[in-house]
N, C-alpha and C positions, 0 to 999 in steps of 0.2 A: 546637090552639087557642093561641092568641099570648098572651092571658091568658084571667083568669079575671072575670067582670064585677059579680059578687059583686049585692050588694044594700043595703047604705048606706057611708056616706063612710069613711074610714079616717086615722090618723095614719101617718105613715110614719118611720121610723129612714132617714136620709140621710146616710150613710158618704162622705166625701170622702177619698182619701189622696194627698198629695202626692210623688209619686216626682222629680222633677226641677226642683222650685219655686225658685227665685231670684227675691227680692226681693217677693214676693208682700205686698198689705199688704189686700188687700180681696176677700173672697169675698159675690160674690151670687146668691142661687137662688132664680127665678122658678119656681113651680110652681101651672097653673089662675088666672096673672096675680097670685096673692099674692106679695109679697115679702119674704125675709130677707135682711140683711147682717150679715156679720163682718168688722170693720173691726182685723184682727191683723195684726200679722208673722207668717209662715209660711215654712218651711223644710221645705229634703228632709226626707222619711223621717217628715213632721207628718200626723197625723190628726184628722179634724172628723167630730165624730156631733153629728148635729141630731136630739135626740128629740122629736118633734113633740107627742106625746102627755105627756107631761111637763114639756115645752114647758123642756127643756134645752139646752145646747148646752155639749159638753166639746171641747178639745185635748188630745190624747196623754193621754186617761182624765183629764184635770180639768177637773171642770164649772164652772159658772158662768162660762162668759164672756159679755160682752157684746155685744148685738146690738141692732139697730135693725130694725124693721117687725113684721111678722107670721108665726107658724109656721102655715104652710101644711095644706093637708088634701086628700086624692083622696078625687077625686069617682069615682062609679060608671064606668064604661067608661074610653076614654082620659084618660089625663093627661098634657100638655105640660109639659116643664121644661129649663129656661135656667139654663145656671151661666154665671157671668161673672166671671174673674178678671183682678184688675188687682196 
């Protein structure tokens, strides 16, 4: 079984790590059509945790950064999600 289909919505922990990032200055992640942006400089070897449930968002373990839109939520069965880095 490819997953599991549980039985209500859930928060999700969304771990991004950047191995090869030059010049990166904007991450977006479409999840269930909701959207988050983080509108940082990023560099190799940078890490993004989106805690959804907390409704956090750290770099390389320091929270508070800032973001525009909505912390996302899965739904029951599949969930579509789009990163889009610029």
């Amino acid at each position: 079984m490819p997953y599991t289909t549980g039985s209500f919505n859930a928060f999700p922990l969304i771990l991004l790590t950047f191995v090869g990032a030059t010049s990166v200055t904007s991450v977006e992640i479409t999840l269930n059509g909701t959207q988050i942006t983080i509108n940082e400089n990023i560099s190799p070897s940078d890490t993004i945790l989106i805690n959804c449930k907390t409704r956090d968002i750290s770099i390389n373990s320091i929270p508070g950064v800032d973001y525009e839109g909505t912390f996302p939520e899965l739904s029951i069965g599949t969930n579509p999600i789009v990163v889009d880095i610029d």
